[in-house]
N, C-alpha and C positions, 0 to 999 in steps of 0.2 A: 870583389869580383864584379861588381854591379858598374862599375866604373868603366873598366874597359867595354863592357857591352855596351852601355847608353853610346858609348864611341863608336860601334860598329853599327848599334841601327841607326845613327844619327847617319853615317856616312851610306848607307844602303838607301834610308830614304832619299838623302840627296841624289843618289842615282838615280832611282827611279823618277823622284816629283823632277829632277832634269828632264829626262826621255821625254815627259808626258807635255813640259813646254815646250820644247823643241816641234815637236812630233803635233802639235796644234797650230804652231808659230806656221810649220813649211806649209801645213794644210791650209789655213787662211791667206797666205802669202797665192800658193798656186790660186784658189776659189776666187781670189778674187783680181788676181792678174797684176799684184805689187808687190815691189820687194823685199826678200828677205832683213835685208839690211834696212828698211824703216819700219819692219816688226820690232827688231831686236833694238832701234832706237830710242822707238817708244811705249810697246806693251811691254816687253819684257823687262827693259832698261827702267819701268816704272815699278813694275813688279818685285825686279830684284833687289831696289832700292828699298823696301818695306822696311826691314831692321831701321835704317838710316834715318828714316820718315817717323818713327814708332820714337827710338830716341830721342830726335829733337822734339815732336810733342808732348811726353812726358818731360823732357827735362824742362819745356816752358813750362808747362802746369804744375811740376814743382819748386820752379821759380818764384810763381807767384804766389807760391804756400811759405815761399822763405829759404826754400832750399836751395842754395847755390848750386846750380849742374853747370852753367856756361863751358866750364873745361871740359866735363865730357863729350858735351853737344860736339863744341866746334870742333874739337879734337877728332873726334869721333869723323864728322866729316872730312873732314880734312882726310886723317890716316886714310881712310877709305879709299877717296881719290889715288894717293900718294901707292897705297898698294896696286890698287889698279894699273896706273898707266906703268908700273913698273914688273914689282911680282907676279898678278895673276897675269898680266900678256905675257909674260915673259915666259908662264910655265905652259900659258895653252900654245904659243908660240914653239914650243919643245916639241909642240907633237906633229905640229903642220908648218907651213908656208902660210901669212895673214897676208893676206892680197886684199886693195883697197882702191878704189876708180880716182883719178887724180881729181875728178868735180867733186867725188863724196870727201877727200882727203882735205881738200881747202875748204869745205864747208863744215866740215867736224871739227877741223885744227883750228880752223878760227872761233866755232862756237864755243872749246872746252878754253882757248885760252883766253877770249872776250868773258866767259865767264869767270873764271881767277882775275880776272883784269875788275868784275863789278865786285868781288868781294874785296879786291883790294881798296877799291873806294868806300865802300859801306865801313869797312874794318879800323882801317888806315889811322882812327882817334881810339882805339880801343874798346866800341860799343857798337854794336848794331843794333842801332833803334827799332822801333814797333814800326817806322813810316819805311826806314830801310829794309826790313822784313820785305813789306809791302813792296816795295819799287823791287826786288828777289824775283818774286813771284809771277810779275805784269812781266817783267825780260824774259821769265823761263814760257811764260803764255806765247809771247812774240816769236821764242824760238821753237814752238812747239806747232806752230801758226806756220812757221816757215819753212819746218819741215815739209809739212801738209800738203803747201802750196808747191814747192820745190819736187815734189814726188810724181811723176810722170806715171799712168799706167800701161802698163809694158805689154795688156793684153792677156785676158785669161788665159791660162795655158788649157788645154784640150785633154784634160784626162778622165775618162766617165768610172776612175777610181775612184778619185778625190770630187767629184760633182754629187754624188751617191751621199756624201759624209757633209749634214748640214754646218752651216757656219757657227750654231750654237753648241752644237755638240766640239765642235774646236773652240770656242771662247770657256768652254767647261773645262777641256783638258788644258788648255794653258791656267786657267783661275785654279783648278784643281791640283796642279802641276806644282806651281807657286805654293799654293799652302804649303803643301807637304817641304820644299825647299826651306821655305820659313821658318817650318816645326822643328825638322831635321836638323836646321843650324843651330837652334839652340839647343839642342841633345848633344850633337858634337862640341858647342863650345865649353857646353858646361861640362863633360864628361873628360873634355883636353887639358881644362883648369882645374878639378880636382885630381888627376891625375896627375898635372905638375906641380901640386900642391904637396901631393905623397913623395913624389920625386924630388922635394925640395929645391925646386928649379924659381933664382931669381927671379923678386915681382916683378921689376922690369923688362923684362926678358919675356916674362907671362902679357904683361899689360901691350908690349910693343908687339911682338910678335903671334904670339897665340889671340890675343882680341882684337889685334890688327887681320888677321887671316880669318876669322871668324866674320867679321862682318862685313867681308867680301867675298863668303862661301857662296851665295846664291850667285854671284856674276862667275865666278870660277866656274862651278858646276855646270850650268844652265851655257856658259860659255864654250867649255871642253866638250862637253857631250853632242854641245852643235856642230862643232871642229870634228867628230868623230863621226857622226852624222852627214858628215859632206854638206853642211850649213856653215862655208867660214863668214860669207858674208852677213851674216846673223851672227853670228859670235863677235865680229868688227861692232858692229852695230849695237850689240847689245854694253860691252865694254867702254867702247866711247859713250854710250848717252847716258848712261849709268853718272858719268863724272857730274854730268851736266844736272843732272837728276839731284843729284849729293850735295850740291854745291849753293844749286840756285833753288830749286822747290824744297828741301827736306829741312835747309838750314833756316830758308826768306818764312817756311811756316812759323817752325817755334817762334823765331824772331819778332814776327808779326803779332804773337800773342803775347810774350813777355820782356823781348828784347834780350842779348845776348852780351857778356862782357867777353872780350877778346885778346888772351894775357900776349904780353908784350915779346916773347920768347916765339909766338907763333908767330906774329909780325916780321922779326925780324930774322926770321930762321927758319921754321917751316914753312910759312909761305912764298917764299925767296928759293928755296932748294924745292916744293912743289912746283913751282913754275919750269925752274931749268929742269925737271927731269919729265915734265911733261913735254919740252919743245926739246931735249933729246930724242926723247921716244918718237916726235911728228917727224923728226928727220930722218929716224931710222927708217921709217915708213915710206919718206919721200922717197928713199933711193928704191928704183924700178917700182915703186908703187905699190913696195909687201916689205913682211917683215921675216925674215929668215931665222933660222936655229941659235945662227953665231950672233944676231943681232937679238934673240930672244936672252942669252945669256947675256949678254951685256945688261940690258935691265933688271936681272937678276941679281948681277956685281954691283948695280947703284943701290937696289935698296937695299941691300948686304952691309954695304958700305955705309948706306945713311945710319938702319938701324945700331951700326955700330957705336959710330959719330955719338949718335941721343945717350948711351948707356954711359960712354966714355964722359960727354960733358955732363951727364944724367939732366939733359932739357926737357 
């Protein structure tokens, strides 16, 4: 019995520690007169990255105790990504219209694919070194830099609601927000894998899809509840930099600390089918500059279809 519960409060905290990011995200956003969409870039897209960030440094650390993790690490990120620009926009896409400004659309589509484009260089001989880590980390800085500078202020907006409500007190509910997100997804993951465990539901089936969904609960939740909230342009924002997040900072850390081997199956298969469904998904998005219902299912049917691909060839 304790099973299914751990399941429902993991999923209630995520509700709530969502609300409570969001709901700090629009307050700093108005107080300080910038936009939604480079909140969700880069606080939240930082934040919700945590699991992602927490894996690859433990898995360095017990690299260098002897313990091979490298497949989880990179896998790990990877899948992440791979769910992202597919599944979870797919389902927050179910409930809205994702509308996206054609400057922010070429500057995100080129950051997430210029990023898959430096892991394919670091990866490309099967290791990412400790210097490659490093060179990770300096791109994720420059692009973090260029958000920065790229961010125009739009002009505090006028409301003596939100002027009342100091700036600390919203970096509390977003920090605050996040934990609970954090705590919550592991109650739910572990509570969805013992449960498919009783279920006797294939480990693959478990490993691709339920800890694939799982360590992309925080950008789902914190993303949907934005979309629900009348914040899509924070849910855009939070979902795209997330990638960038997973990709370049969480994977170039461990990296930098123990260096990462890179099996030869992701080279030539996930990374290759993450790319094409990444620049499907920027296309869907080019057309009139949002992303619709019929276009959210679609994303839905590719990764439907990849994770089928993986069981069948079992890669």
């Amino acid at each position: 019995m304790a099973h299914p519960l751990f399941l429902i409060i993991g999923l209630v905290g995520l509700w709530i520690g969502s609300g409570l990011v969001v709901d700090g995200a629009k307050g700093l956003a108005r107080k300080f007169g910038i936009s939604e969409l480079f909140i969700g870039l880069t606080i939240a897209s930082i934040g919700t990255s945590i699991p992602e960030i927490s894996v690859s440094l433990i898995g360095a650390l017990d690299r260098l105790k002897g313990i091979e993790t490298s497949g989880v690490v990179v896998g790990n990120a990877l899948g992440s990504i791979l769910n992202q620009v597919t599944l979870i926009i797919g389902l927050v896409g179910l409930f809205t219209v994702l509308t996206i400004s054609k400057r922010e659309w070429k500057r995100e589509g080129f950051s997430l694919l210029a990023s898959l484009g430096v892991f394919a260089l670091v990866a490309w001989d099967g290791y990412i070194s400790h210097l490659e880590g490093f060179f990770m980390i300096i791109v994720f800085i420059i692009y973090f830099f260029i958000l920065i500078s790229s961010e125009k202020r739009a002009g505090v907006i006028h409301n003596s609601k939100e002027k009342k409500i100091s700036a600390f007190l919203m970096i509390l509910s977003i920090i605050f927000g996040l934990a609970i997100v954090i705590f919550s997804s592991e109650f739910t993951i572990g509570g969805a894998l013992e449960l498919a465990e009783m279920w006797n539901i294939k480990e693959s089936l478990i490993g691709i899809v339920i800890i694939g969904l799982g360590t992309g609960l925080p950008e789902l939740m914190v993303s949907l509840r934005a979309v629900l909230k009348g914040s899509i342009s924070f849910s855009v924002g939070n979902l795209l930099g997330s990638n960038v997040v997973d990709l370049l900072f969480s994977l170039g850390l461990g990296a930098s600390i123990s260096g990462f081997l890179v099996n030869s199956n992701i080279i030539l298969f996930d990374l290759p089918m993450l790319i094409l469904m990444t620049s499907v998904m920027l296309l869907l998005f080019r057309t009139n500059l949002k992303l619709e219902r019929k276009e959210s299912l679609i994303l839905i049917l590719i990764y439907i279809t990849y994770v089928g691909i993986k069981i069948f060839l079992r890669l």
